[in-house]
C-alpha positions in Angstrom: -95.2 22.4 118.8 -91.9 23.5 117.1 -91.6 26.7 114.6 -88.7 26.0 112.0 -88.0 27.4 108.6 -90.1 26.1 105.7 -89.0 23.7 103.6 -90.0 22.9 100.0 -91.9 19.5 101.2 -94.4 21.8 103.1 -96.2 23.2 100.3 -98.8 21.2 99.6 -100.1 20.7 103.6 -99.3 24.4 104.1 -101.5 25.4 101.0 -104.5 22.7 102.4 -103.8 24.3 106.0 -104.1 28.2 105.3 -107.6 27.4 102.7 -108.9 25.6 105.7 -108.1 28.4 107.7 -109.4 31.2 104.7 -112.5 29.8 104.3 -114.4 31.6 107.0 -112.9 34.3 106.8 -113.8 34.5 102.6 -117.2 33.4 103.5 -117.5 36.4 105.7 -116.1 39.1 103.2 -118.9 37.2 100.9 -121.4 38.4 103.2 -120.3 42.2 103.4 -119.2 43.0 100.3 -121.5 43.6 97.1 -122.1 40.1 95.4 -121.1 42.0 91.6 -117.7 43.2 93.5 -117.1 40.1 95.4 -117.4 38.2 92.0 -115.4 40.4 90.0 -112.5 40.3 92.6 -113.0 36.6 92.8 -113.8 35.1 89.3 -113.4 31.5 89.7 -113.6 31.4 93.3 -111.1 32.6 96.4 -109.8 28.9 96.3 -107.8 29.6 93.1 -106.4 32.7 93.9 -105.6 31.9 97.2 -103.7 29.0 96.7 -102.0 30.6 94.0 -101.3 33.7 96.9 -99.6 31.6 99.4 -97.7 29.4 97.1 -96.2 32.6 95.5 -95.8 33.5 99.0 -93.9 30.3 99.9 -91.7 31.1 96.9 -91.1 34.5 97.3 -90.6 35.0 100.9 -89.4 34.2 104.4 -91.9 31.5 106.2 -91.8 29.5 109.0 -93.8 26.3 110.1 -95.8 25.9 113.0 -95.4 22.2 113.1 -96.8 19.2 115.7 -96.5 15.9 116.0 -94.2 15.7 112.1 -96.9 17.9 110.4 -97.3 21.8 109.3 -100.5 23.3 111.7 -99.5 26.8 110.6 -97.7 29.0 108.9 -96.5 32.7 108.9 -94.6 34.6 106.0 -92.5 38.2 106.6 -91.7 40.7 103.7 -89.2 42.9 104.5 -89.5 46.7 103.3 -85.9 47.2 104.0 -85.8 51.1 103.2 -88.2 51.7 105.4 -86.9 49.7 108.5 -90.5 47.6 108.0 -90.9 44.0 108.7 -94.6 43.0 107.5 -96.3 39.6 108.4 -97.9 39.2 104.7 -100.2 35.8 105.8 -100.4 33.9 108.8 -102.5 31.1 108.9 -103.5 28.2 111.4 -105.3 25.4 110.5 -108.8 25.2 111.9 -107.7 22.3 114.2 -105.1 23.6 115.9 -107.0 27.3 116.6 -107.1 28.9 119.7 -104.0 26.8 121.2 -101.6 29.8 121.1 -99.9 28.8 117.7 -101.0 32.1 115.8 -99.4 34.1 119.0 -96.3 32.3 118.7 -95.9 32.4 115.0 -96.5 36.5 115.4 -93.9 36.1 118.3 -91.6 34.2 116.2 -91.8 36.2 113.2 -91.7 40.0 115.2 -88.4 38.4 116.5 -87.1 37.4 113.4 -87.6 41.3 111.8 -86.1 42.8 114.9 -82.7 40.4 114.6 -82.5 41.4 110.9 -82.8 45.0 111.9 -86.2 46.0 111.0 -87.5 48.8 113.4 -91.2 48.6 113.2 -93.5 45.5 112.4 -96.6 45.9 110.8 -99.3 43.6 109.9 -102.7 43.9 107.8 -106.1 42.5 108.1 -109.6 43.1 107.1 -112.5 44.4 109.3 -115.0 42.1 108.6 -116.2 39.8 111.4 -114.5 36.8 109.7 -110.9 38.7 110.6 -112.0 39.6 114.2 -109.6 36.2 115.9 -107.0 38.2 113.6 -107.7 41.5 115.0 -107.4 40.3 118.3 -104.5 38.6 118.0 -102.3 41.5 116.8 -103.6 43.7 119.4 -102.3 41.5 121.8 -99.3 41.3 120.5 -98.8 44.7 120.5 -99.5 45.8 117.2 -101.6 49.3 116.7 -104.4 49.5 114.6 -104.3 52.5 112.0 -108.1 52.9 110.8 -108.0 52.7 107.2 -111.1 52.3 104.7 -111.1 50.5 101.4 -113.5 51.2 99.1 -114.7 49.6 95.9 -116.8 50.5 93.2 -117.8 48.7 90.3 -117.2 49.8 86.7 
């Protein structure tokens, strides 16, 4: 397994890859969340607006490739909040196949490295609570990161 620097050629696989990866993790915020909110956040289905997500991402950001054997098996993007010193993994993704290998660990690695060579101070990352998010969770705390409690409410109007 390499990680290199996306290229343009990687967009569709990376796409397939990260909605393979999603779709747990959507069919568990499903579960939690109020059906009414769920479909009002979701309107035509996560698909759409996650695809649309990650290929603003790819666009719009830095991301880098998890690749084996010639193909993309992950992906992680950074946003750089560079008044605040903040390097933030915005989406990290591995596809399905490939889980529990160590490729989301070294895509963290990889990408924690890359903020602290372009002089970010502190890395942060975000993820949900839900069980589908719990590999995520765990991941990030043993990388290092800190979890900050936080609660997001919704209500419908």
């Amino acid at each position: 397994m390499t990680i290199r620097p996306y290229l343009d050629q990687d967009a569709d696989d990376v796409v397939e890859l990260s909605l393979r990866a999603w779709a747990p993790v959507f069919d568990s915020i499903k579960q939690v969340m109020d059906p009414a909110v769920y479909k009002l956040l979701y309107p035509e289905g996560w698909h759409k607006s996650q695809k649309a997500a990650v290929e603003t991402v790819l666009a719009e950001q830095h991301v880098w490739v998890a690749e084996r054997d010639g193909a993309p098996v992950g992906f992680v993007s950074v946003l750089l909040h560079r008044d605040d010193r903040i390097g933030e993994i915005h989406m990290i993704a591995v596809d399905p196949e490939h889980q529990q290998k160590g490729l989301g660990r070294a895509l963290t690695d990889h990408a924690v490295e890359w903020m602290r060579d372009v002089g970010m101070e502190l890395a942060m990352v975000e993820t949900g609570g839900d069980p589908g998010h719990a590999a995520a969770r765990q991941l990030y705390a043993k990388t290092g990161f800190q979890k900050l409690p936080i609660a997001r409410y919704f209500k419908r109007l």
